[in-house]
N, C-alpha and C positions, 0 to 999 in steps of 0.2 A: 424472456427465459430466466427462471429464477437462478438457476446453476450460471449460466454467463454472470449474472448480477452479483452474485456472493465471488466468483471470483477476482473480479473488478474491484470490490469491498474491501477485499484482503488482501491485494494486490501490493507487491513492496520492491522495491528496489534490489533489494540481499539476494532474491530469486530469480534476479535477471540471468539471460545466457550470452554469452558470445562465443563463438567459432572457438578462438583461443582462448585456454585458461589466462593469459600474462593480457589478455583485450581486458576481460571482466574486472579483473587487480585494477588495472591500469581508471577505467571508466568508476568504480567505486571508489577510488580511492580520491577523486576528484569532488566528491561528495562527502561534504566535513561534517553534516548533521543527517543519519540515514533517515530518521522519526519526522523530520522535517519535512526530507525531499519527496517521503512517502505522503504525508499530511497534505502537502501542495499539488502534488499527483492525482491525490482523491477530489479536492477542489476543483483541480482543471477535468476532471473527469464528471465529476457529481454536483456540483454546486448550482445554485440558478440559472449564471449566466455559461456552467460549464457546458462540456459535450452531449452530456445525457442529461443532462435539467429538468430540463422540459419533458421527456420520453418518460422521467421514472419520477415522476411528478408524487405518484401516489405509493411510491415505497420509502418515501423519509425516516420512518420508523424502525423498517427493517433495515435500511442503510445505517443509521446511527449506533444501533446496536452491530450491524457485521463490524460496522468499521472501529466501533469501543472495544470489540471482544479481537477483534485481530490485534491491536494496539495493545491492548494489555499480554495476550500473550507472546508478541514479539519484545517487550517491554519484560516480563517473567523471564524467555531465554535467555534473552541479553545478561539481566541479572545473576541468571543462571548458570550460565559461562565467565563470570566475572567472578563470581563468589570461590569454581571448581576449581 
């Protein structure tokens, strides 16, 4: 399913939930690089030896691009908010 796949792609850490607001604080804040733990996340997810490696064998192209273009514009807001 291509809609599963892209949001897997764009998948990020900043958009996690928990029950309690003061959980989510608590769990992000334990996380000192977010660009990183997302980058690692897509590996153990997408990579050769990841979870789906093997399965989306033949979408490397479209993987490269969701996961460049979600990175750049998570990378843009960040800026975003730093600059406001």
């Amino acid at each position: 399913d291509l809609g599963a796949f892209a949001k897997l792609a764009n998948l990020t850490v900043l958009e996690c939930s928990a029950s309690r607001p003061e959980d989510k604080a608590a769990i992000l804040g334990m996380i000192p690089d977010y660009h990183e733990f997302d980058a690692q996340l897509q590996a153990l997810i997408f990579d050769k030896r990841g979870l789906l490696g093997r399965e989306l064998l033949g979408f490397d192209i479209l993987y490269s691009a969701g996961r460049t273009a979600g990175r750049l514009q998570r990378i843009a807001s960040d800026l975003q908010q730093h600059v406001v």
